[in-house]
SEBAZA-57107 format. One record per residue (C-alpha): residue number from 1; residue in three letters; x, y, z. Coordinates in steps of 0.25 Angstrom, whole numbers. Example, Ala and Ser with C-alpha at 12.3 -4.5 7.8 and 13.67 -1.06 7.14 Angstrom:
<r martor="1" guba="ALA" px="49" py="-18" pz="31"/>
<r martor="2" guba="SER" px="55" py="-4" pz="29"/>
This chain:
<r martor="1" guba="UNK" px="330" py="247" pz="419"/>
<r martor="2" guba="UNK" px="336" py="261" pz="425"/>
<r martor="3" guba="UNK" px="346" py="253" pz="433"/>
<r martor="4" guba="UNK" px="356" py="263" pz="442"/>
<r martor="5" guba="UNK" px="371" py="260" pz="441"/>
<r martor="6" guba="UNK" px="370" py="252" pz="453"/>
<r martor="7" guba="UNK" px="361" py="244" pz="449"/>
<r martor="8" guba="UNK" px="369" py="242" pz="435"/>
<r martor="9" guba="UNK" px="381" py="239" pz="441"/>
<r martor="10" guba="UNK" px="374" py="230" pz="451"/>
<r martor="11" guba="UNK" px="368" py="224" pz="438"/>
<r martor="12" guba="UNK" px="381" py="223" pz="433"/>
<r martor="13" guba="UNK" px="388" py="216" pz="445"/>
<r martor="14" guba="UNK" px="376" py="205" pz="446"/>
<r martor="15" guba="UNK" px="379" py="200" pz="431"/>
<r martor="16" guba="UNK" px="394" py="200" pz="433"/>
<r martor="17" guba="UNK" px="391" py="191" pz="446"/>
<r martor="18" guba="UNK" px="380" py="182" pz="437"/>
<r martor="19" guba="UNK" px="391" py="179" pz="427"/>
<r martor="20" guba="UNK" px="401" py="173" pz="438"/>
<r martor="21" guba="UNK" px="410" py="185" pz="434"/>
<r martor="22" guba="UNK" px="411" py="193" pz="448"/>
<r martor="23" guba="UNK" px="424" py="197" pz="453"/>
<r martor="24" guba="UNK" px="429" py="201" pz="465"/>
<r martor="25" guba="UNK" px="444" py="205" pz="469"/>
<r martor="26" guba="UNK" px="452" py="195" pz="478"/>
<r martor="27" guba="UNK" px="461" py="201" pz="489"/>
<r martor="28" guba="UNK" px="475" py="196" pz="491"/>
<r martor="29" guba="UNK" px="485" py="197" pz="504"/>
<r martor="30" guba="UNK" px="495" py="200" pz="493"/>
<r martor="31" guba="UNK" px="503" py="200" pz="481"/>
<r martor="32" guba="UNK" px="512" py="188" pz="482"/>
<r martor="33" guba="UNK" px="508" py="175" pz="477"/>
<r martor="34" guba="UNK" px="507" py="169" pz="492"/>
<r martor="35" guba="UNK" px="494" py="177" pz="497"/>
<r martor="36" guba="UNK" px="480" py="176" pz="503"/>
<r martor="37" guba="UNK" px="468" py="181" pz="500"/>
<r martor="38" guba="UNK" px="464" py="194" pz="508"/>
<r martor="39" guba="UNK" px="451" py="190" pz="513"/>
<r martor="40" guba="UNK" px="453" py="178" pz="519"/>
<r martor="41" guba="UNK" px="468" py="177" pz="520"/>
<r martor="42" guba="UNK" px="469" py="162" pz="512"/>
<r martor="43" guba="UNK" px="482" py="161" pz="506"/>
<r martor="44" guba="UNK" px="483" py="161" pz="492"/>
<r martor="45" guba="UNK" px="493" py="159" pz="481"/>
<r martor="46" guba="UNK" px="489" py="168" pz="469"/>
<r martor="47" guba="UNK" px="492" py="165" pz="454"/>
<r martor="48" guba="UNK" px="484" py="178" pz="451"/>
<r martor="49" guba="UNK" px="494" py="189" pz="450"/>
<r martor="50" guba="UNK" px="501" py="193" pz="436"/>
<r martor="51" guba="UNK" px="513" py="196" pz="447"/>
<r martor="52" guba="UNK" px="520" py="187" pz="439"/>
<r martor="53" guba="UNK" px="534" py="188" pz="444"/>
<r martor="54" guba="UNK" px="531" py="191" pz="457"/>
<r martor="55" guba="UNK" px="536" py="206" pz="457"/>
<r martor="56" guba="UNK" px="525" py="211" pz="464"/>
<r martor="57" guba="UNK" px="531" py="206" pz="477"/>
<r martor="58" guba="UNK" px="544" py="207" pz="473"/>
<r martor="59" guba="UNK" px="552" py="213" pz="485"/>
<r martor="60" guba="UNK" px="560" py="223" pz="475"/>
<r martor="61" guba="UNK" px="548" py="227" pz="467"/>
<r martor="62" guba="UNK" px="541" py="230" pz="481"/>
<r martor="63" guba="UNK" px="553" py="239" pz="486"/>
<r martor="64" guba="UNK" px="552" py="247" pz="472"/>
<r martor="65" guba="UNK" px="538" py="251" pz="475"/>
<r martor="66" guba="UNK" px="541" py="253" pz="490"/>
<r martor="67" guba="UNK" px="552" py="262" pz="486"/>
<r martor="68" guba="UNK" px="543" py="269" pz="473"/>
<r martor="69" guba="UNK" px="532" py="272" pz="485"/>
<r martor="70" guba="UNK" px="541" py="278" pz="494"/>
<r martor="71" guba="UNK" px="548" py="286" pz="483"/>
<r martor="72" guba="UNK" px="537" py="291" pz="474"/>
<r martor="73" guba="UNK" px="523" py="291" pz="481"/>
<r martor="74" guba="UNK" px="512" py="280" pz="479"/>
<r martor="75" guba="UNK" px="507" py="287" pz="466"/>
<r martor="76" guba="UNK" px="513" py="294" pz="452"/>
<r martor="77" guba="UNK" px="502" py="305" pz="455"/>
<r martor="78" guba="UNK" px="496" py="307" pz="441"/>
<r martor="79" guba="UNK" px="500" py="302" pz="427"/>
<r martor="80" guba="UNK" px="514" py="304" pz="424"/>
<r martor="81" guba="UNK" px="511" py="314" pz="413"/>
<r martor="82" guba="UNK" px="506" py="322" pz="425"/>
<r martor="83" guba="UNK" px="514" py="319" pz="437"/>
<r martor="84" guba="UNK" px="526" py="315" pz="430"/>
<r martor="85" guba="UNK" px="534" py="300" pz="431"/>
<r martor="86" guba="UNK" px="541" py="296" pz="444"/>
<r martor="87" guba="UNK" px="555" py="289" pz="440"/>
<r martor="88" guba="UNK" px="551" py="276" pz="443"/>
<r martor="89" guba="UNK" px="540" py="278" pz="430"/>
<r martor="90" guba="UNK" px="551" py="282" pz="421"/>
<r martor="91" guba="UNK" px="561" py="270" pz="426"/>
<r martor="92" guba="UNK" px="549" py="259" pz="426"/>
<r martor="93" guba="UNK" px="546" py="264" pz="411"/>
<r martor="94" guba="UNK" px="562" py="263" pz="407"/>
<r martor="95" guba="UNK" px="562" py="249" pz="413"/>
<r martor="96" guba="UNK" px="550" py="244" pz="406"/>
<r martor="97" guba="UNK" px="555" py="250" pz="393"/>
<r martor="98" guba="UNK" px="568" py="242" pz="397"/>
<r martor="99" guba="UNK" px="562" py="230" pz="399"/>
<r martor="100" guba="UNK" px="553" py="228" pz="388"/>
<r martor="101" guba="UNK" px="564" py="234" pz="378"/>
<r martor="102" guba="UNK" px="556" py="246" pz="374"/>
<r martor="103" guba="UNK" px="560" py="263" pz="374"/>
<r martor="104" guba="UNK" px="550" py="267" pz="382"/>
<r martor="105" guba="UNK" px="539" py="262" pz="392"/>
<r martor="106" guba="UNK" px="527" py="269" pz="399"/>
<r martor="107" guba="UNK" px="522" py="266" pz="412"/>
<r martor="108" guba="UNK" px="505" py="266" pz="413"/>
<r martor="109" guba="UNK" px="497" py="263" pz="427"/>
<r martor="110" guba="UNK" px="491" py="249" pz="422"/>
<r martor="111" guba="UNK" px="496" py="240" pz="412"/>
<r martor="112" guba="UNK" px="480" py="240" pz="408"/>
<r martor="113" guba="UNK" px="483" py="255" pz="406"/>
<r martor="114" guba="UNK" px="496" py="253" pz="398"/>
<r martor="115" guba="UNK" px="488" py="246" pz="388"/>
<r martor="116" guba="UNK" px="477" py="256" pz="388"/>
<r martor="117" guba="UNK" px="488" py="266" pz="385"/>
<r martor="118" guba="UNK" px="495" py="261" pz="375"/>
<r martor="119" guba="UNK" px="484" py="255" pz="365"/>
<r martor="120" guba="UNK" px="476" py="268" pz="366"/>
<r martor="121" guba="UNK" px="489" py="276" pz="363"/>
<r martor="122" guba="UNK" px="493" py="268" pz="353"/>
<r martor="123" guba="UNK" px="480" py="266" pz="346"/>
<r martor="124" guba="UNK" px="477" py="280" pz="346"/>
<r martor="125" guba="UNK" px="490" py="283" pz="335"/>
<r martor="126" guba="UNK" px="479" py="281" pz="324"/>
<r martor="127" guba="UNK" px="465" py="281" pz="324"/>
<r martor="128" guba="UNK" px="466" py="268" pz="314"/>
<r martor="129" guba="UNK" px="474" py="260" pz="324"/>
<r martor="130" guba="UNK" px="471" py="246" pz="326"/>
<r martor="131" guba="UNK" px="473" py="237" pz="338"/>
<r martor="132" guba="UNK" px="474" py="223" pz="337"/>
<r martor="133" guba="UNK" px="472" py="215" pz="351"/>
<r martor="134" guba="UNK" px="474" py="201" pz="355"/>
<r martor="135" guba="UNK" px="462" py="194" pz="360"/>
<r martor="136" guba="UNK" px="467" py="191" pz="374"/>
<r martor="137" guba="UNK" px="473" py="205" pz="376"/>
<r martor="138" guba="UNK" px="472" py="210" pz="390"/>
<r martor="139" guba="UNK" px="460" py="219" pz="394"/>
<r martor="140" guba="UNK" px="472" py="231" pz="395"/>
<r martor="141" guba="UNK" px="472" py="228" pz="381"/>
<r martor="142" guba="UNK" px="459" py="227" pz="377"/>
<r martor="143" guba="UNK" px="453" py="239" pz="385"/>
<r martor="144" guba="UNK" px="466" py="247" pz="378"/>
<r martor="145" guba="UNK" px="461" py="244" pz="364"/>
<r martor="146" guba="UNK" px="448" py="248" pz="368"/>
<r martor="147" guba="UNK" px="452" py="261" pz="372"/>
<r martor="148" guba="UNK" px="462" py="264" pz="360"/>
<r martor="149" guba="UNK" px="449" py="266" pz="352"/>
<r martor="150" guba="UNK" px="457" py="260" pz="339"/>
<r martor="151" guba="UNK" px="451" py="248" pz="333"/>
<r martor="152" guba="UNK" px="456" py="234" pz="341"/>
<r martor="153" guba="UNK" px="455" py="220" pz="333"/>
<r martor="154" guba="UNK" px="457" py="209" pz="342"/>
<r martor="155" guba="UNK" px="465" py="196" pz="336"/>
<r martor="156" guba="UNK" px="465" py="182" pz="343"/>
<r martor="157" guba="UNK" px="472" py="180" pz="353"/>
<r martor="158" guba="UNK" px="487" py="177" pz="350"/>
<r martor="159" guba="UNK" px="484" py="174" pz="336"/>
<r martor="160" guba="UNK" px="494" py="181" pz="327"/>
<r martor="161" guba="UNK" px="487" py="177" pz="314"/>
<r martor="162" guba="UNK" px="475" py="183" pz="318"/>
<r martor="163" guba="UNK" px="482" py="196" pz="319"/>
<r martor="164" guba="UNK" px="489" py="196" pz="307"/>
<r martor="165" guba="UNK" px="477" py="195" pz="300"/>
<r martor="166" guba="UNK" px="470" py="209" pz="308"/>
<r martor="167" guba="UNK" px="485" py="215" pz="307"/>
<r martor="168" guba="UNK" px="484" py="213" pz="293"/>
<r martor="169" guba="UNK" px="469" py="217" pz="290"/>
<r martor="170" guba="UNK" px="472" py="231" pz="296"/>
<r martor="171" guba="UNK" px="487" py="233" pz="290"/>
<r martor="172" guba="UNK" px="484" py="246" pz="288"/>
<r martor="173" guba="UNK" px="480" py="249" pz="301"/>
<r martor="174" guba="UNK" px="490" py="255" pz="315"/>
<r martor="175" guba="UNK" px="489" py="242" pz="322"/>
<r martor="176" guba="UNK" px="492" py="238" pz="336"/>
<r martor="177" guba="UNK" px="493" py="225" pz="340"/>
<r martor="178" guba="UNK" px="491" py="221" pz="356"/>
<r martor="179" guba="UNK" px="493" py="211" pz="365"/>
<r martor="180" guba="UNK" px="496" py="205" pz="377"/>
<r martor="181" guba="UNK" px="510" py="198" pz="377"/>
<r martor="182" guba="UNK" px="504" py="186" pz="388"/>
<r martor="183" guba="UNK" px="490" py="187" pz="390"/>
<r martor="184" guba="UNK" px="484" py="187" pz="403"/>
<r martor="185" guba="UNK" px="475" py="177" pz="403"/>
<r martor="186" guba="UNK" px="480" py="166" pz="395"/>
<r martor="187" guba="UNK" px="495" py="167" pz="397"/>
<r martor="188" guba="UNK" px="498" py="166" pz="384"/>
<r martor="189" guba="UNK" px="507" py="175" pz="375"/>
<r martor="190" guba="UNK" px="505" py="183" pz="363"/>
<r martor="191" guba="UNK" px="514" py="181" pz="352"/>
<r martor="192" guba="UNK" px="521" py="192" pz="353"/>
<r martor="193" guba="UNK" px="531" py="189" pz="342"/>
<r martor="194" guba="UNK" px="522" py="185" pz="331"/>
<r martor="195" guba="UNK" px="514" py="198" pz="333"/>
<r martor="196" guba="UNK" px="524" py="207" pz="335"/>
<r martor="197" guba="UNK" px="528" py="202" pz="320"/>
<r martor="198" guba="UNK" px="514" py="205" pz="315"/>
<r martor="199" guba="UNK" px="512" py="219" pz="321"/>
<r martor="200" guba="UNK" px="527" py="223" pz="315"/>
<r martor="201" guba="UNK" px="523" py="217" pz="301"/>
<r martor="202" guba="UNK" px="509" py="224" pz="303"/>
<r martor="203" guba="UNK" px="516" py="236" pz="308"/>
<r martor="204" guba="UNK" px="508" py="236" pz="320"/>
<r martor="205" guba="UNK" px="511" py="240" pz="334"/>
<r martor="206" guba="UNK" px="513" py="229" pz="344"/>
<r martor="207" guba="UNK" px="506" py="232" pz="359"/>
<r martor="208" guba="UNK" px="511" py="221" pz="371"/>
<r martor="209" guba="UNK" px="506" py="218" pz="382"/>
<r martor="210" guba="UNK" px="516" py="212" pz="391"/>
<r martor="211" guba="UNK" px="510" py="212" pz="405"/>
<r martor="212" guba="UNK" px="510" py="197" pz="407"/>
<r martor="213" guba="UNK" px="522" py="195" pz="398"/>
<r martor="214" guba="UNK" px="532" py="190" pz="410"/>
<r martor="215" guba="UNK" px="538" py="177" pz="404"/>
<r martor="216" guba="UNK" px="533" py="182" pz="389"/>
<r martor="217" guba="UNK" px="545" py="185" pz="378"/>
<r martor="218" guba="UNK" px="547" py="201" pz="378"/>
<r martor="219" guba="UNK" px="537" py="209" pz="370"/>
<r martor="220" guba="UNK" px="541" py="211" pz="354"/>
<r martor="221" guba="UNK" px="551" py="223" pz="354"/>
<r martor="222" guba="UNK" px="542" py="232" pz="346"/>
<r martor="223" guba="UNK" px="530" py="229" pz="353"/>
<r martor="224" guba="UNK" px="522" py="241" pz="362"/>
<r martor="225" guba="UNK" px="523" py="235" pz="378"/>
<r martor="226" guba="UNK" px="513" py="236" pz="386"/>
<r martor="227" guba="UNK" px="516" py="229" pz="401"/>
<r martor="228" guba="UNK" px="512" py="230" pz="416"/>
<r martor="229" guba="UNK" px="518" py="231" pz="428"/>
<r martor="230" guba="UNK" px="510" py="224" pz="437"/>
<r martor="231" guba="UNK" px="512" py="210" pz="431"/>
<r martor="232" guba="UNK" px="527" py="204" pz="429"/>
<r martor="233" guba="UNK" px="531" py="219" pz="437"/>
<r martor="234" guba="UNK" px="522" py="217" pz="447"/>
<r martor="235" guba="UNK" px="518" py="232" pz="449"/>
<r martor="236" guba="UNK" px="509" py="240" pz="444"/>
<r martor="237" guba="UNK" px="506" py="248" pz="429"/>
<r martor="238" guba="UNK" px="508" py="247" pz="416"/>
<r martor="239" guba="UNK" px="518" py="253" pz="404"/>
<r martor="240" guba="UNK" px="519" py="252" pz="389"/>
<r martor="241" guba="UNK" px="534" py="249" pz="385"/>
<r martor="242" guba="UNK" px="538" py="255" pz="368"/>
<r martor="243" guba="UNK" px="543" py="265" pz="361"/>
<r martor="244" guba="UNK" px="545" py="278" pz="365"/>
<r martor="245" guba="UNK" px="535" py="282" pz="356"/>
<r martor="246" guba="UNK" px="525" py="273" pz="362"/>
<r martor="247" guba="UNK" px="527" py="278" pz="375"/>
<r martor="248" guba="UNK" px="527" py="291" pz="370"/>
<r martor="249" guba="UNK" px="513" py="291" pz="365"/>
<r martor="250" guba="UNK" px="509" py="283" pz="378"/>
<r martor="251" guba="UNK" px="512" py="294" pz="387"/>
<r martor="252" guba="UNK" px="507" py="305" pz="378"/>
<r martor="253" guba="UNK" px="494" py="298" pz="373"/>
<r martor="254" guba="UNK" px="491" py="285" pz="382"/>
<r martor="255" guba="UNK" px="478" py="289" pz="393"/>
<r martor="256" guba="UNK" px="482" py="277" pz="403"/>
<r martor="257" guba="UNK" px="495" py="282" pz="403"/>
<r martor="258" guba="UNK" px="491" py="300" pz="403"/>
<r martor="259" guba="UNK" px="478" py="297" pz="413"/>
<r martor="260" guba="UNK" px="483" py="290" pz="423"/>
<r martor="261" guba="UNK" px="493" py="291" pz="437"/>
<r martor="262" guba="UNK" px="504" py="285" pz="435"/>
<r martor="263" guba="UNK" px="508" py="272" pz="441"/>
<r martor="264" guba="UNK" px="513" py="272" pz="456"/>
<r martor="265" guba="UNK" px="528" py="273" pz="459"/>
<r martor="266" guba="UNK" px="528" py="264" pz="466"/>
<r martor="267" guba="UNK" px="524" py="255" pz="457"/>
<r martor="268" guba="UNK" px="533" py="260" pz="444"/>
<r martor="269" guba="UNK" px="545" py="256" pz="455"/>
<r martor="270" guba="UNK" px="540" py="242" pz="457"/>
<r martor="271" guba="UNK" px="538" py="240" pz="443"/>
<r martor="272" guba="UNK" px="551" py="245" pz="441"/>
<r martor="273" guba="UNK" px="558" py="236" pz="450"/>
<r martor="274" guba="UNK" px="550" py="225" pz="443"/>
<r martor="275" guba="UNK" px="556" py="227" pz="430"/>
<r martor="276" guba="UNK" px="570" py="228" pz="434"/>
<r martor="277" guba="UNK" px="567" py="214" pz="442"/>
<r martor="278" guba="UNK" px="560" py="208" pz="428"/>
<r martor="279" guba="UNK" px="572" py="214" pz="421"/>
<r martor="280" guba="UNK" px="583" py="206" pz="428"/>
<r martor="281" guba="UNK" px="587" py="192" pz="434"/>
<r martor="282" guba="UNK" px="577" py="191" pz="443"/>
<r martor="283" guba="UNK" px="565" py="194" pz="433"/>
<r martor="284" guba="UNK" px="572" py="181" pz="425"/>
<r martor="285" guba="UNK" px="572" py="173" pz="438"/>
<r martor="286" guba="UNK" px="556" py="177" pz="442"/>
<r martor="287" guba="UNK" px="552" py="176" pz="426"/>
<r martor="288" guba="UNK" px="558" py="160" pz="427"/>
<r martor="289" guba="UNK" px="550" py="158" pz="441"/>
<r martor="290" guba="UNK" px="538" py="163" pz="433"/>
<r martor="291" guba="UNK" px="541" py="153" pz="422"/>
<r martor="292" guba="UNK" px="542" py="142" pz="431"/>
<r martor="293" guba="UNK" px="527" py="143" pz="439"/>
<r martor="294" guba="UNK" px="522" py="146" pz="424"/>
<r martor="295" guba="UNK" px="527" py="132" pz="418"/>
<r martor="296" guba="UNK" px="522" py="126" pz="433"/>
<r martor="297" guba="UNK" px="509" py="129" pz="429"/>
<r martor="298" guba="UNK" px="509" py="129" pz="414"/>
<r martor="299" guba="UNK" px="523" py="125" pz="407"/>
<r martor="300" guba="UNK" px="525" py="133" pz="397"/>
<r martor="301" guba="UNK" px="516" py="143" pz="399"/>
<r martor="302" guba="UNK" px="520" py="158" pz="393"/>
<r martor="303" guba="UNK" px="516" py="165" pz="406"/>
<r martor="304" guba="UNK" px="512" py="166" pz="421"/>
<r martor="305" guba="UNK" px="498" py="167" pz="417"/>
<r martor="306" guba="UNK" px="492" py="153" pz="417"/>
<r martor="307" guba="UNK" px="478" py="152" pz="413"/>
<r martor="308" guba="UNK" px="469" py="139" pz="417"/>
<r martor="309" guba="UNK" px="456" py="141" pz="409"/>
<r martor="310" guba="UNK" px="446" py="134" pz="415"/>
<r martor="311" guba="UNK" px="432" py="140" pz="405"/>
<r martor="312" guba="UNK" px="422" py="143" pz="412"/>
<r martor="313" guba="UNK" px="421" py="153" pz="424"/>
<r martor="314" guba="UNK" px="416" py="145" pz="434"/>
<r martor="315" guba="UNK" px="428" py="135" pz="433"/>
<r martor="316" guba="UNK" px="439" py="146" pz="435"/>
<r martor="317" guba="UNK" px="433" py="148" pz="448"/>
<r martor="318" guba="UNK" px="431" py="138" pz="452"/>
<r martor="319" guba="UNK" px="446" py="133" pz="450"/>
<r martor="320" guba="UNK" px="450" py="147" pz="455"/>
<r martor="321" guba="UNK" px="442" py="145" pz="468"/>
<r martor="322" guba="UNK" px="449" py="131" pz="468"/>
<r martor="323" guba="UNK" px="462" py="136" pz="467"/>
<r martor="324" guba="UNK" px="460" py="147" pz="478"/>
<r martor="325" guba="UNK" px="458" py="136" pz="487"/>
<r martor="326" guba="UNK" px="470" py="130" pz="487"/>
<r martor="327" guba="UNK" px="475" py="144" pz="489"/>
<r martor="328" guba="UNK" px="479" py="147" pz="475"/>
<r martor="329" guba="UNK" px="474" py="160" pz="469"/>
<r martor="330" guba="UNK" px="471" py="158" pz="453"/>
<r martor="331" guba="UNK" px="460" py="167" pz="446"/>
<r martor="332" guba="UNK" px="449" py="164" pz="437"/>
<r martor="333" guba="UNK" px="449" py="170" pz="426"/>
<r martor="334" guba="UNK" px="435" py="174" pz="419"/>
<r martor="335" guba="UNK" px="428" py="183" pz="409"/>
<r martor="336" guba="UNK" px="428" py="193" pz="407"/>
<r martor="337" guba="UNK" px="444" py="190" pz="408"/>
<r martor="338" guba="UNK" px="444" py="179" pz="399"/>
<r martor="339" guba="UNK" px="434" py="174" pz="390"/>
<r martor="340" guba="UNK" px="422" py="166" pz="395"/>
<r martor="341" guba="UNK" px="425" py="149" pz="396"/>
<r martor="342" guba="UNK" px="440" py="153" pz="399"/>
<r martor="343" guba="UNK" px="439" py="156" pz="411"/>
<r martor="344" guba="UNK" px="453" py="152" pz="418"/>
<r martor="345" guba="UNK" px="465" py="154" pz="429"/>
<r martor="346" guba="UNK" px="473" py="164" pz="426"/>
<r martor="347" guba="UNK" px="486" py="159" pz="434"/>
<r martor="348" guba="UNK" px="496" py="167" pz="437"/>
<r martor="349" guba="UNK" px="510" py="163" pz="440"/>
<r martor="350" guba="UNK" px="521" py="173" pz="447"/>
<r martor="351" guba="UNK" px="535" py="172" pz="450"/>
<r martor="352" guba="UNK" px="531" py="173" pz="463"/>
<r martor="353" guba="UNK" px="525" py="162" pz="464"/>
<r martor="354" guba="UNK" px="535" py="149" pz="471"/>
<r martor="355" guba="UNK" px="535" py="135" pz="466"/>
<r martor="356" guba="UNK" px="526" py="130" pz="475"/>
<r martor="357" guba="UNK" px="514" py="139" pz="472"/>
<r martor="358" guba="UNK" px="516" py="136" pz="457"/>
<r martor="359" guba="UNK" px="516" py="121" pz="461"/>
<r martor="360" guba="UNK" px="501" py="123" pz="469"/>
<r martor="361" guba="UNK" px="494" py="131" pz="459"/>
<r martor="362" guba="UNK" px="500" py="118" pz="449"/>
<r martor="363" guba="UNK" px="494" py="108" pz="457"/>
<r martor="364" guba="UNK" px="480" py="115" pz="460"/>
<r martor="365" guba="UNK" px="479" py="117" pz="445"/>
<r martor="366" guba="UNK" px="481" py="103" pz="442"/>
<r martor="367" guba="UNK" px="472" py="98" pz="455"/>
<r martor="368" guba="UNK" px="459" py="106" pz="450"/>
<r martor="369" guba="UNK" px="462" py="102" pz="435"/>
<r martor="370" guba="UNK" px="464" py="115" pz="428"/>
<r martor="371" guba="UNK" px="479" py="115" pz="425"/>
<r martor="372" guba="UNK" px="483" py="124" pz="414"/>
């Protein structure tokens, strides 16, 4: 049939509906824990945001941005190759090097975009280069081997052995190996220590992303960085944190990073101020907070990312819809996110969150039956 594009789009939207798949964006009131849905002004407690320490309301991280707004404009303009950087650029870029021990660092509007950059940059060094992906990586990930055009081979998820057996079936090969440091869905953590070993023996190139790495161990000193500033910071972008080399290539050779405006001043300063509060006592005091609500919920867990899994779709929902109304705002998580019969909740604990919310969200779990 000679549909129109209507019509296939149309199409397209009635199958995604007959599968249970459709998705709608929720409106908040706001981006503290304590909100209520905008459109019909119920208060809510959310365990949705990756605002993990709280920065994003944080009255100092505020100020900054106030302060970047009123003294460089609302935007960069044009990408920074064009227009040029604004100080604040250059200074977030020197405290993200800082901070994660590196020479150099490299600021990019997303962190989806950082990772984009960097393995296509990479990748392109030789037309033999090989990538080499955890199962699980994020989609950032994924998409970004996609477009390096080198040849990916994906190992099982966290299974060391499994990559040592693909590192050595292609010794002779430039290989970069990629992963998540905490993966965003499970909560669980590479490890980092047992890889990096592999790729140095291997003499292969160690790519982390750290974006939900708030309470992991710091990333192996040789490894390539890529973060975000929108999680732990609670801002907005991304960077890649290496050697100067790296970053050299990155600005001379990365699209994300050549192709695209700059991220706004405003919120380089808030990022900016987040670091410095990550960096220092108070970054300790809100990191043991964080610590606290994870063992609440699930002792022992590696990171504020708690997943239920529940199977089948039907069942996150419905324990989704239970929990919103007893005023608590969980996600269900669903493919094409995770895989089919894992669907879960994805809960996500903050600093920001007090004792007594922790203490709800426990209880509600255990009365519907789906503790973690």
């Amino acid at each position: 049939m000679d549909l129109t594009w209507a019509e296939r789009v149309a199409q397209r939207n009635d199958e995604v509906r007959a599968a249970g798949r459709w998705r709608s964006v929720r409106p908040l009131a706001g981006g503290a824990p304590a909100t209520k849905l905008h459109d019909d002004g119920r208060p809510v407690i959310s365990f949705a945001s990756n605002d993990y320490l709280g920065l994003s309301q944080h009255p100092t991280v505020v100020a900054a941005a106030h302060a970047g707004l009123d003294r460089d404009g609302a935007g960069a303009g044009a990408a920074r190759l064009i227009v040029g950087a604004r100080p604040v650029h250059d200074e977030l870029e020197a405290a993200l090097a800082d901070w994660f021990d590196r020479p150099a660092a490299l600021l990019f509007p997303s962190g989806f975009q950082a990772n984009l950059g960097v393995l296509g940059a990479l990748a392109a060094c030789s037309p033999e280069t090989l990538v080499l992906s955890d199962e699980l990586n994020h989609a950032s990930i994924i998409d970004g081997c996609r477009l390096a055009r080198a040849t990916t081979a994906v190992f099982r998820h966290r299974d060391v052995g499994h990559l040592g057996e693909l590192l050595d079936t292609h010794r002779h090969r430039p290989t970069i190996v990629v992963t998540d440091s905490v993966f965003s869905m499970d909560g669980d953590a590479a490890p980092l220590d047992d890889i990096a070993q592999l790729t140095r023996s291997h003499r292969a190139l160690l790519v982390v992303d750290e974006a939900h790495a708030v309470l992991a161990a710091p990333p192996p000193p040789d490894a390539v960085v890529v973060g975000t500033l929108s999680k732990t910071l609670g801002s907005v972008g991304g960077f890649v944190a290496a050697e100067q080399s790296v970053i050299d290539l990155l600005v001379n050779s990365a699209r994300p990073f050549i192709f695209t405006t700059a991220g706004a001043p405003a919120d380089a300063a808030a990022a900016l101020a987040a670091v410095r509060i990550v960096a220092g006592d108070e970054g300790d005091v809100l990191r043991a907070r964080l610590r606290r609500h994870v063992d609440a919920i699930a002792p022992g867990h590696g990171s504020p990312i708690v997943p239920v899994v529940l199977g089948e779709e039907s069942a996150a929902l419905s324990v989704s819809a239970a929990l919103l109304e007893r005023g608590l705002l969980v996600p269900a998580i669903r493919p094409p996110t995770v895989a089919p019969g894992t669907c879960r909740l994805r809960v996500a604990l903050s600093a920001a969150h007090d004792d007594e919310q922790v203490e709800l969200l426990r209880t509600a779990l255990d009365e519907l039956g789906v503790s973690p």
